[in-house]
C-alpha positions as YAML, in Angstrom:
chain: A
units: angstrom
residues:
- id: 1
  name: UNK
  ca: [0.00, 0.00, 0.00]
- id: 2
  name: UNK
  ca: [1.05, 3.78, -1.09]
- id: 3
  name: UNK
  ca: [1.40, 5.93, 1.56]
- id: 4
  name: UNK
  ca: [-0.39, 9.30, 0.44]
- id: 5
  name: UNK
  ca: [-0.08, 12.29, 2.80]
- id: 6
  name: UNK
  ca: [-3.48, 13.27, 2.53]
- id: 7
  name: UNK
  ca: [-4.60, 10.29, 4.17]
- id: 8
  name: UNK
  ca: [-2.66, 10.66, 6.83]
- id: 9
  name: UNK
  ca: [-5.24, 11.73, 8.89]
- id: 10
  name: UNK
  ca: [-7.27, 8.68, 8.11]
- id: 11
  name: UNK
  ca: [-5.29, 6.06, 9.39]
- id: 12
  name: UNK
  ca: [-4.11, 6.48, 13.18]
- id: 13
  name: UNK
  ca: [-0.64, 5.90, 14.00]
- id: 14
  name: UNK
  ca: [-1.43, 2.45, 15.93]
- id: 15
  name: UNK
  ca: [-3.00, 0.83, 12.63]
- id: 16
  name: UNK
  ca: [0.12, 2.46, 10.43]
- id: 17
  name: UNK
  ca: [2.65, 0.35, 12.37]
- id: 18
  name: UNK
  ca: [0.15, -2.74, 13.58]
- id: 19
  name: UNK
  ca: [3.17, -5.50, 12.63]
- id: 20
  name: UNK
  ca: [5.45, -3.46, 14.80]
- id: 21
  name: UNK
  ca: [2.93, -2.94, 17.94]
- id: 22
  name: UNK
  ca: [1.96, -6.55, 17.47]
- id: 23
  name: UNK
  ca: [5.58, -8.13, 17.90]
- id: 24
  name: UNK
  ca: [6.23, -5.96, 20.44]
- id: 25
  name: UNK
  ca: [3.00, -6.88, 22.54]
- id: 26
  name: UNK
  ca: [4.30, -10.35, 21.86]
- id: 27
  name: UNK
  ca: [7.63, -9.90, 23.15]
- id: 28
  name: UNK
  ca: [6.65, -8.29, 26.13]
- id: 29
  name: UNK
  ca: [4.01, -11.30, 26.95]
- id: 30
  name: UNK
  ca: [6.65, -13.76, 25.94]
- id: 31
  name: UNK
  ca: [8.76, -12.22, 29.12]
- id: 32
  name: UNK
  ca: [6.46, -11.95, 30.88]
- id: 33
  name: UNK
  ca: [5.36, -15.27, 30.58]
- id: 34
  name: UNK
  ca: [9.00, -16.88, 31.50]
- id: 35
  name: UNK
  ca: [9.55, -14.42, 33.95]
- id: 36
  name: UNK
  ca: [6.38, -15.10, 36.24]
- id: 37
  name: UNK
  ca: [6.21, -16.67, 39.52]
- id: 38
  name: UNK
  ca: [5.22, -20.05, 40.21]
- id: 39
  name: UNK
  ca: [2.30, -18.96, 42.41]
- id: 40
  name: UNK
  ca: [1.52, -17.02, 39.73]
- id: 41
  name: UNK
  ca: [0.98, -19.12, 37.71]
- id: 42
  name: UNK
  ca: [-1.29, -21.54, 39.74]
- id: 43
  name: UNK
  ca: [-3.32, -18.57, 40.18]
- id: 44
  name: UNK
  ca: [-3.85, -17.92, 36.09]
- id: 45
  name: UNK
  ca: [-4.54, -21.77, 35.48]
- id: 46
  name: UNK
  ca: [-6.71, -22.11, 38.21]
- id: 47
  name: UNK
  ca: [-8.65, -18.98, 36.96]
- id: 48
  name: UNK
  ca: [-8.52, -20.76, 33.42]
- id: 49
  name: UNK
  ca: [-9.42, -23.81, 34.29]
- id: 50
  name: UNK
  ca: [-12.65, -21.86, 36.23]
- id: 51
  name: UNK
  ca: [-13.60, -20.20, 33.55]
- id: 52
  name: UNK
  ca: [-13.87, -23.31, 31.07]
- id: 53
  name: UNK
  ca: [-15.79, -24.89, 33.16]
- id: 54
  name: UNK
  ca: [-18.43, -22.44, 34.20]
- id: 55
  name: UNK
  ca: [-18.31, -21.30, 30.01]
- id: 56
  name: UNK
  ca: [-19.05, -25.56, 29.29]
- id: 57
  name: UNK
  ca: [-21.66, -25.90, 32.12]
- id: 58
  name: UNK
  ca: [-23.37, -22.49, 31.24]
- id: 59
  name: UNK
  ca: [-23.51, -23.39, 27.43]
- id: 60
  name: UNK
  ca: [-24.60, -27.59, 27.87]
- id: 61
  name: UNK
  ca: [-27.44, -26.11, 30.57]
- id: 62
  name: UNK
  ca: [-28.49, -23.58, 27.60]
- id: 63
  name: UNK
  ca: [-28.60, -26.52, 24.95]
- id: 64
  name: UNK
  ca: [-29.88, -29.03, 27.01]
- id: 65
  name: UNK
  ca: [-32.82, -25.94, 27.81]
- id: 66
  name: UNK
  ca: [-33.61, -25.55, 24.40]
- id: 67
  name: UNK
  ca: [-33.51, -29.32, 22.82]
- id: 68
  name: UNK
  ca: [-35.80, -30.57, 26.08]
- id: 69
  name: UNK
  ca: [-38.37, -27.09, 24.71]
- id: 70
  name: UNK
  ca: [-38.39, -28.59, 21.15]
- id: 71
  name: UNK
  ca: [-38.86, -32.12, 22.10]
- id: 72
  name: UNK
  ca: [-41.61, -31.85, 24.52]
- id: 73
  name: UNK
  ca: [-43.36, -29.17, 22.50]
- id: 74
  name: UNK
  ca: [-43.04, -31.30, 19.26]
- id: 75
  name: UNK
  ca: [-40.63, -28.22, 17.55]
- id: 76
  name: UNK
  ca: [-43.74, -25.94, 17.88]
- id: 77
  name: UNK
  ca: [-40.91, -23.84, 19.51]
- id: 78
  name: UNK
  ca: [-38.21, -24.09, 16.81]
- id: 79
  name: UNK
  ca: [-41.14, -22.99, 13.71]
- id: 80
  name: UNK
  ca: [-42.71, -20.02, 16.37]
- id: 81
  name: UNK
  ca: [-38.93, -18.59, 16.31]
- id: 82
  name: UNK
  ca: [-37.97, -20.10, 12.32]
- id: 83
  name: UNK
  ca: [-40.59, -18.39, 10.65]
- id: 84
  name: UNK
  ca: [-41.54, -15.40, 13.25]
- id: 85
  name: UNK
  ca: [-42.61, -11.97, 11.43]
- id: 86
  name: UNK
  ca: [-40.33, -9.65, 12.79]
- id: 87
  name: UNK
  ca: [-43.06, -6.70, 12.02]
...
């Protein structure tokens, strides 16, 4: 891409240099990542591994919500929402 000085205005200055922000955001993760504490990092996989969990049990309670309303109501549910007139 041509830089053109009347769009410099247009694009910020974070966007211009994105490949150069972006390795150095992953250099400075990448330290701090093998300079972190070990109780540190029971704390982040911990918080992780709470996170998954609550995400998985919310999301199969949601699905198994939904299939049990379109089995017992013979998918009355699943053509009310399909085909509903949005007017």
């Amino acid at each position: 891409m041509n830089y053109n000085s009347s769009q410099a205005t247009i694009y910020p200055f974070i966007i211009r240099y994105q490949q150069i922000f972006s390795y150095l955001f992953l250099f400075v993760g990448v330290y701090l990542f093998f300079n972190m504490d070990n109780q540190t990092w029971e704390i982040i996989k911990s918080s992780v591994s709470d996170a998954y969990i609550g995400v998985t049990s919310f999301v199969a309670g949601t699905l198994l919500l939904f299939f049990t309303l379109l089995i017992d109501c013979h998918f009355v549910f699943f053509f009310l929402v399909l085909f509903h007139d949005l007017n």
